[in-house]
VOGUKE-220268 format. One record per residue (C-alpha): x, y, z; residue number from 1. Coordinates in Angstrom, 3 decimals. Layout:
<pts>
        u        v        w base
        X        Y        Z  NUM
...
</pts>
This chain:
<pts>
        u        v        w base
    0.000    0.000    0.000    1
    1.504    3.584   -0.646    2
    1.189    6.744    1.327    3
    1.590   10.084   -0.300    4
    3.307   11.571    3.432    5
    0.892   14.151    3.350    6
    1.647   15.062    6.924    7
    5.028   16.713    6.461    8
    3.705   19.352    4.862    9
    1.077   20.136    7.797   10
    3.837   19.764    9.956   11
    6.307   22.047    8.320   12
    3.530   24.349    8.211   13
    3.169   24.659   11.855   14
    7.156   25.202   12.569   15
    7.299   27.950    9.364   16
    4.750   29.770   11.162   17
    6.262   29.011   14.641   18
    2.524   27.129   16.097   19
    3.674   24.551   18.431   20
    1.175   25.031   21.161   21
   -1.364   23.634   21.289   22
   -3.655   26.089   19.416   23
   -3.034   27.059   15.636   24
   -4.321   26.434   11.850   25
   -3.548   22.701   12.209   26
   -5.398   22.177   15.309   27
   -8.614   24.336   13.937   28
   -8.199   22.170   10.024   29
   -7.730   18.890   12.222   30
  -11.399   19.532   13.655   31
  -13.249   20.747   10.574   32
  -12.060   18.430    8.039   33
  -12.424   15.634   10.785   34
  -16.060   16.686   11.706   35
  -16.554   17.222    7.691   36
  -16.041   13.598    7.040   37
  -18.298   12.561    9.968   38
  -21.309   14.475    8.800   39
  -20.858   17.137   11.954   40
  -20.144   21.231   11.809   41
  -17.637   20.746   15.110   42
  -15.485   19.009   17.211   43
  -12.684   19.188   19.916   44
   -9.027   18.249   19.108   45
   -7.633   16.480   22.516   46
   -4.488   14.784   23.580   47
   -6.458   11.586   23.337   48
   -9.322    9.583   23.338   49
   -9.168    8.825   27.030   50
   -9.052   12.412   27.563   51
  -12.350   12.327   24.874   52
  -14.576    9.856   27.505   53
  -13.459   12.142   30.391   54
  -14.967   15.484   29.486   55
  -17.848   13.644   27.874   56
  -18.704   12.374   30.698   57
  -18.413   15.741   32.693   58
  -20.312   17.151   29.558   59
  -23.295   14.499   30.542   60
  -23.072   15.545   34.430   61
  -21.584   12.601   35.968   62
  -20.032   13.345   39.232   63
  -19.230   11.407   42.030   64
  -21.320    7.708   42.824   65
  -23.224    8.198   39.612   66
  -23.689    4.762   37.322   67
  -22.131    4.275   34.308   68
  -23.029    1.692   32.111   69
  -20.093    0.352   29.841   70
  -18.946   -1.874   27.815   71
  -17.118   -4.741   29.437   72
  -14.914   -6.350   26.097   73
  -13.075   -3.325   25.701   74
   -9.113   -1.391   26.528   75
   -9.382    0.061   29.918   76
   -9.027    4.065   28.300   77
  -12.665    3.543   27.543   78
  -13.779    3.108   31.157   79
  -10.734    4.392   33.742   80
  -12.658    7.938   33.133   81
  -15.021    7.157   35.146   82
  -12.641    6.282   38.148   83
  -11.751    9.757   37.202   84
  -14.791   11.621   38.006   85
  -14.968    8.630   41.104   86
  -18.283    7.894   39.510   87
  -19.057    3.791   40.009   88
  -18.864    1.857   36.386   89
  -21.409   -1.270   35.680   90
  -19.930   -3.697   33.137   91
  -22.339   -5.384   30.124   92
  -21.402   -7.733   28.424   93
  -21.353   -8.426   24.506   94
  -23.414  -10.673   21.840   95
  -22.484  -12.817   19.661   96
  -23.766  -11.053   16.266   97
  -21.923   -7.946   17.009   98
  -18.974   -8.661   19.867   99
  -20.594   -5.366   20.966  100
  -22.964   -4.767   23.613  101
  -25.812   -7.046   24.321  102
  -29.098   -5.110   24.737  103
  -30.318   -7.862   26.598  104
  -27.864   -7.579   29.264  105
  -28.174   -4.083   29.144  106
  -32.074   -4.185   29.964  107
  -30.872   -6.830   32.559  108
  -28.506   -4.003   34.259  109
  -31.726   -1.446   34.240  110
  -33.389   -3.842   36.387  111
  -31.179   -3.388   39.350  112
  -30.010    0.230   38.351  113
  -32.895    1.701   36.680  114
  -31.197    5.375   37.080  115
  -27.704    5.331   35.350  116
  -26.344    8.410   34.343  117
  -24.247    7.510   30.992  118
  -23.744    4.387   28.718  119
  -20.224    4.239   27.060  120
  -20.992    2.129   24.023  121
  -17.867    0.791   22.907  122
  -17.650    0.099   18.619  123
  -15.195   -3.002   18.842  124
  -12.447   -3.436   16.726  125
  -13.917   -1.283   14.167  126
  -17.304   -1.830   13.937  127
  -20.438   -0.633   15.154  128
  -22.584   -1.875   17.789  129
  -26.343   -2.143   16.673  130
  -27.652    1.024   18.085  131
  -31.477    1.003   17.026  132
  -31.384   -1.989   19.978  133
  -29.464   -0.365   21.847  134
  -31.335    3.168   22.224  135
  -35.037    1.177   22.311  136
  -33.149    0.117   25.647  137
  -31.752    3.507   26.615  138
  -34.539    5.488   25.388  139
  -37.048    4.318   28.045  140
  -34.979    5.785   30.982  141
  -33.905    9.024   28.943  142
  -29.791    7.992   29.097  143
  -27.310    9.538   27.163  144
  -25.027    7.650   24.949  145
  -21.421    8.251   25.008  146
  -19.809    6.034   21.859  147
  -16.675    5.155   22.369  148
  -16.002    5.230   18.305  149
  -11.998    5.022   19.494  150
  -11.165    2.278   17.123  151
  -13.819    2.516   14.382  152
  -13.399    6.263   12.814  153
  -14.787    5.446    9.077  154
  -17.610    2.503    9.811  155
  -20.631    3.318    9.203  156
  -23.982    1.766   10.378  157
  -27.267    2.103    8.364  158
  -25.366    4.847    6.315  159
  -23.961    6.901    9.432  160
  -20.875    7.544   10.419  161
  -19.683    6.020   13.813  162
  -19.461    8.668   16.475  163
  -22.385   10.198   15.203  164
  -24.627    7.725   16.782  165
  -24.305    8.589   20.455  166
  -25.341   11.976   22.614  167
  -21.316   11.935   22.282  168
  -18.888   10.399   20.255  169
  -15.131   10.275   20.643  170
  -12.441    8.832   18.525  171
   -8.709    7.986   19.081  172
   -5.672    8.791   17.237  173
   -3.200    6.828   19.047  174
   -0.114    4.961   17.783  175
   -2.024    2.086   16.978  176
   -5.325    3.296   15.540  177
   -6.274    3.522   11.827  178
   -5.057    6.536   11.375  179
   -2.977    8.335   14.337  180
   -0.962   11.575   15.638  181
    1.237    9.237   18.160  182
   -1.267   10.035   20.679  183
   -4.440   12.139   20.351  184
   -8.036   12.053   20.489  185
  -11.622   13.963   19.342  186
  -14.671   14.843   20.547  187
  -17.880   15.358   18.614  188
  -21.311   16.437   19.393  189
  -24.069   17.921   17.500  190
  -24.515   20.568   20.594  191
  -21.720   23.199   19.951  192
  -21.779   24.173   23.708  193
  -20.977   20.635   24.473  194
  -17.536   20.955   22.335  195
  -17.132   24.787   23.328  196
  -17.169   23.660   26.596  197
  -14.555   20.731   26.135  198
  -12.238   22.903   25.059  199
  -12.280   25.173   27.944  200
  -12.209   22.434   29.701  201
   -9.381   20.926   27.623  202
   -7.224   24.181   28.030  203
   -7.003   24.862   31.919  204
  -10.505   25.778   32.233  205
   -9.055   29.243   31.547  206
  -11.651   32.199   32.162  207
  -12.158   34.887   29.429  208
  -10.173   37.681   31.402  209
   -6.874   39.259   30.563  210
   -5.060   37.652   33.344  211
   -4.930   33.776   34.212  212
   -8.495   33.349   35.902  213
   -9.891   29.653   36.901  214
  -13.110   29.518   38.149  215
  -13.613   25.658   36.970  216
  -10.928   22.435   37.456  217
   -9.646   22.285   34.290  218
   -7.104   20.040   31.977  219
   -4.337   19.890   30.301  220
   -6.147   18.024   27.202  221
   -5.874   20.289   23.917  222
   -3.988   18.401   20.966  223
   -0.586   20.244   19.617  224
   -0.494   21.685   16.939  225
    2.133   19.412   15.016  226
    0.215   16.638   16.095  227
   -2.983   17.967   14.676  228
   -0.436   18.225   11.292  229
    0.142   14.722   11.319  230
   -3.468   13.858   12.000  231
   -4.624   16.044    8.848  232
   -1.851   14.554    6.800  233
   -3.502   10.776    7.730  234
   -6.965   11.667    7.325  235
   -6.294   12.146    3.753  236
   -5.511    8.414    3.480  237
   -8.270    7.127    5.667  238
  -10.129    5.475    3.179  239
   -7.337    4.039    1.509  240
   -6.835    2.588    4.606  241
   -9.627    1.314    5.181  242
   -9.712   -0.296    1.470  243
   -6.566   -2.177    2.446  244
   -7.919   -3.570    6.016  245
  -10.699   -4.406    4.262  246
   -8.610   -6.846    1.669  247
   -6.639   -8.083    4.738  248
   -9.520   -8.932    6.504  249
  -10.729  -11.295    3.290  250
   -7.348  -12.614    2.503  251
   -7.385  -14.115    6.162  252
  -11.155  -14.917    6.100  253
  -10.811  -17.358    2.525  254
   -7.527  -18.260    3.405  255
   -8.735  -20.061    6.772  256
  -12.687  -20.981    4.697  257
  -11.205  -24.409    4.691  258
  -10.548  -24.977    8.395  259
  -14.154  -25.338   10.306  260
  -12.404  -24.522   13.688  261
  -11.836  -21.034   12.897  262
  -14.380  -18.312   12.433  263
  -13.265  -15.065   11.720  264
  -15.145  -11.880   13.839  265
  -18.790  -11.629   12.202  266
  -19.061   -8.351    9.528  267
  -22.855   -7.382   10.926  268
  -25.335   -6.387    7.619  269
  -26.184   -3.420    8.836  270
  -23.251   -1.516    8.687  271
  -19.646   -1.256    7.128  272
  -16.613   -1.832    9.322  273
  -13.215   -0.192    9.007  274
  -11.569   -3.281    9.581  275
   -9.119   -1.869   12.151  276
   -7.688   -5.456   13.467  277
   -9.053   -8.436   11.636  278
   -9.905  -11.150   14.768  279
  -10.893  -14.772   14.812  280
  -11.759  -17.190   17.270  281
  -11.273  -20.979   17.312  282
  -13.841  -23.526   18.294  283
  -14.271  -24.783   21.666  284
  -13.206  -28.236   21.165  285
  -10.575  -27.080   18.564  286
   -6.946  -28.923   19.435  287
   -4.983  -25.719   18.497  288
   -5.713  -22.507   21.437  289
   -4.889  -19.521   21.114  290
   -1.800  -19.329   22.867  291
   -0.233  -22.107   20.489  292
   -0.862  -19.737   17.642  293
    0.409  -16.874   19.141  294
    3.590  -18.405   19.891  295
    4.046  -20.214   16.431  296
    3.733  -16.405   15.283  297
    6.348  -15.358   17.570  298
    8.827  -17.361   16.771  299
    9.183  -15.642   13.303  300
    8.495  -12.403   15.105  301
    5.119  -11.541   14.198  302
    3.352  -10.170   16.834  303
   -0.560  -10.624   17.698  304
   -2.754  -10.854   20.798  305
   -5.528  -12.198   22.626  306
   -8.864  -10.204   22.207  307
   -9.163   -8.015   25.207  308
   -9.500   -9.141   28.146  309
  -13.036   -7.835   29.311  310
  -12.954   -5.272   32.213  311
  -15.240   -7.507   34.484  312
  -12.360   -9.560   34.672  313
   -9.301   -7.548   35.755  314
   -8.349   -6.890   38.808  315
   -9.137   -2.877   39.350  316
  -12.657   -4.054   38.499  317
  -12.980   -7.188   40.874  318
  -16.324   -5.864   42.663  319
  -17.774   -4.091   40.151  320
  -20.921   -5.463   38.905  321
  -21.225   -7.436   35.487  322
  -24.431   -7.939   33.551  323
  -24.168  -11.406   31.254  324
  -25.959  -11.659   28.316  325
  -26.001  -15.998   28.842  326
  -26.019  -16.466   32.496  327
  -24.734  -15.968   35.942  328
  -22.255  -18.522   35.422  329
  -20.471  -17.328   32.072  330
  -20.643  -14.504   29.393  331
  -19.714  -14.129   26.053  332
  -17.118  -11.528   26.828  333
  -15.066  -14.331   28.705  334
  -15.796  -16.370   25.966  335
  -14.381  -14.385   23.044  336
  -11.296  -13.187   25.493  337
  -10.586  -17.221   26.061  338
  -11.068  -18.416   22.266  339
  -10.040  -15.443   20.078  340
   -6.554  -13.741   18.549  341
   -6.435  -10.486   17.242  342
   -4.031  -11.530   13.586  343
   -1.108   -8.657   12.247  344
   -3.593   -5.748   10.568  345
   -1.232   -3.067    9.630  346
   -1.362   -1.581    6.381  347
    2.065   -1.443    5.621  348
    2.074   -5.351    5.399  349
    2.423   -6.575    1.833  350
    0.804  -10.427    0.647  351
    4.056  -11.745    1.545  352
    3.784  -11.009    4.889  353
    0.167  -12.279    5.052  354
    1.226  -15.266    3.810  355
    3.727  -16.005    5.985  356
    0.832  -15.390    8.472  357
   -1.543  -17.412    7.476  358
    0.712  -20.038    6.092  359
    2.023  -20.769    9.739  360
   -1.327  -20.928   11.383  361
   -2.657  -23.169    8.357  362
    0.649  -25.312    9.320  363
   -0.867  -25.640   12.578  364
   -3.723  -27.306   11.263  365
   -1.896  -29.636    9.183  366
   -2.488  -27.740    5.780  367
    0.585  -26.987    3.952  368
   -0.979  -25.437    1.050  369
   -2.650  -21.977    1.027  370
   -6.029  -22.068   -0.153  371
   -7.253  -21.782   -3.275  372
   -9.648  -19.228   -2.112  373
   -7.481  -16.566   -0.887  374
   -6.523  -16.370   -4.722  375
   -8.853  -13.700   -5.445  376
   -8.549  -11.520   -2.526  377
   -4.153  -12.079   -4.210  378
   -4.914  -10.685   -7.377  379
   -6.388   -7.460   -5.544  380
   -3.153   -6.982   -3.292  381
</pts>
C-alpha cells in the first residue's frame, strides 16, 4: 500500500509559522475536516481519546457515585474515566452477532439500576454496535449515549458515520489506531456548547479575562499543533486505509474458509466496518488454542494478541458489577477473550507477509498449502 506523506507538509507548516502550542491552523483544520467527514459542523481536538470519555462524561453531568453503564470487552481508556470523576462503572457484556454490547444484558442491568447516568458504548475493533437496539433500551430511561467510536473512525452503520450515533462520540488517534498523531483524540457532538465547553475544559478551564483566571478544574487536554499536522496529513488516506484492512480482513477470512475450527469476527449487515484489526476465534473443542498460535507467530516475530481481556475480569474491576448476556455462570465476553486472537492488521504489510501469516497458522492445522480461495482476494493486493 503507498502513502503520499501528506503530513510533512502540515507539519512544516506549523514550525514555518512558529505554532507549536497547542492552538493554531492545524489544530482548527484537524477539527473541521475531521467533523466534515463525519457528517458534523464541530469538534474538539484532545491529547487523546481517554481524555475524549473524560470530558464527555463531565459534559453528561456525571459526578461522584453516579452509574455508568459500559462496555465490558473493551481497553481500559474507555472506562478508567469514570474512576476519574470517582463515579461507580457497571460492566455489560457483549453478543455474539456484534462482539458489541448485548441489549439484553443491558435491559438486565436497568433492572437493578434503573437510574444510570451515561452508557459508554464501545464500537469493537472497528465496527459498530447495533444502536437502534441499543437506544429502544436507553430510550425508556432518557440515558445519554457516550460512543466510544476510538477504534472505528470510518464505519458506518445504516449509512452513518460512527461517532455520530451517540449523545457523544469520541475517537482515538493513538499509535495504533487507523489513522494516528502518536497520541491524540476527538470529541464530537451535534450541541456546539458541548464541544465549546470541552475545550475550555481541555485548556485549563481558563476564564475569558486578561489575566490567568480559573473559576472551573480544568485540563491539560488540547492536541498540539504538530500533532494535529500529522493527524490532517492521515486523514487524507483514511479510506485508503480502510480499502486495504478491508482486503486483509478477506485474505485471512478465505484463506482459513477451509478450516471449520476457525471463524473469523462476524461483519454485521447493517453496517460497514473499518476493519481496524481483523480477529478470529477458534472452536471450543478445537486442538490448536490460542496461545499455540500466538507463539508459532512469535517465533518468526510476528506479533498478535488475545482479544481483550473484558474489564469484568481484571483486577481494578474485581467488585464491580457485570451484567451477562447468557447467564450468571459465564458470558460471552469471557468467551471471546478465552477463544479469540487479534491476527497482524497493519497496512504497511504486503501479501508476503500475510502469507507467511496465514501459512504458519494453516501449518498448525496440518495444511501446507494456502487455499485456493485466498486467490482472489491475491490478485487485488
Amino acid at each position: 500500500m503507498s502513502e503520499q506523506g501528506y503530513e510533512k507538509e502540515f507539519v512544516n507548516e506549523a514550525f514555518d509559522t512558529n505554532w507549536i502550542a497547542p492552538l493554531g491552523l492545524n489544530v482548527d483544520g484537524f477539527e473541521k475536516e475531521l467533523a466534515e467527514y463525519v457528517g458534523i459542523d464541530h469538534a474538539a481536538a484532545l491529547t487523546s481519546g481517554t481524555a475524549a470519555i473524560h470530558l464527555a462524561l463531565k459534559a453528561v453531568g456525571v459526578r461522584e457515585g453516579d452509574i455508568v453503564f459500559c462496555s465490558s470487552l473493551t481497553f481500559a481508556g474507555s472506562v478508567n474515566p469514570v474512576l476519574y470523576e470517582k463515579a461507580i462503572p457497571v460492566f455489560i457484556d457483549s453478543d455474539y452477532e456484534t462482539w458489541n454490547m448485548s441489549p439484553v444484558a443491558l435491559a438486565k442491568a436497568y433492572e437493578k439500576y434503573p437510574s444510570p447516568k451515561a452508557v459508554i458504548v464501545v464500537n469493537l475493533y472497528g465496527q459498530a454496535a447495533d444502536y437502534d437496539a441499543i437506544r429502544e433500551v436507553t430510550d425508556k430511561y432518557g440515558t445519554p449515549i457516550i460512543e466510544d467510536a476510538a477504534e472505528s473512525l470510518g464505519a458506518t452503520y445504516k449509512g452513518i458515520q460512527t461517532g455520530m450515533l451517540g449523545d457523544i462520540g469520541i475517537f482515538s488517534f493513538n499509535g495504533n489506531k487507523i489513522i494516528t498523531t502518536s497520541g491524540g483524540g476527538m470529541l464530537v457532538c451535534k450541541n456546539e456548547d458541548v464541544t465549546q465547553k470541552a475545550k475550555f475544559w481541555a485548556t485549563q478551564a481558563r476564564d475569558n479575562a486578561p489575566w490567568y483566571q480559573h473559576s472551573e478544574l480544568g485540563y491539560n487536554y488540547r492536541i498540539s499543533n504538530i500533532a494535529a499536522g500529522i493527524g490532517r496529513g492521515q486523514l487524507k488516506v483514511l479510506n485508503e486505509r480502510i480499502e486495504y484492512k478491508t482486503l486483509i480482513y478477506e485474505f485471512y477470512k478465505k484463506s482459513f474458509s477451509d478450516i471449520a475450527e476457525i471463524q473469523m469476527m462476524p461483519v454485521c449487515e447493517y453496517g460497514s466496518p473499518n476493519y481496524w484489526l481483523s480477529s478470529l476465534v477458534l472452536d471450543n473443542s478445537c486442538f490448536i488454542k490460542p496461545n499455540d498460535i500466538i507463539r508459532a507467530l512469535a517465533t518468526k516475530n510476528i506479533e498478535s494478541r488475545p482479544i481483550w481481556k473484558p474489564m469484568h475480569m481484571q483486577p481494578l474491576f474485581s467488585s464491580s458489577a457485570f451484567f451477562s448476556s447468557r447467564n450468571e455462570e459465564s458470558s460471552v465476553s469471557e468467551d471471546l477473550f478465552n477463544r479469540g486472537i487479534c491476527l497482524p492488521s497493519d497496512t504497511k504489510m504486503t501479501l508476503e507477509d500475510m502469507q507467511v501469516v496465514v501459512g504458519i497458522i494453516r501449518k498448525l492445522f496440518g495444511k501446507t498449502e494456502l487455499h485456493r480461495e485466498s486467490l482472489d482476494v491475491q490478485k487485488v493486493l
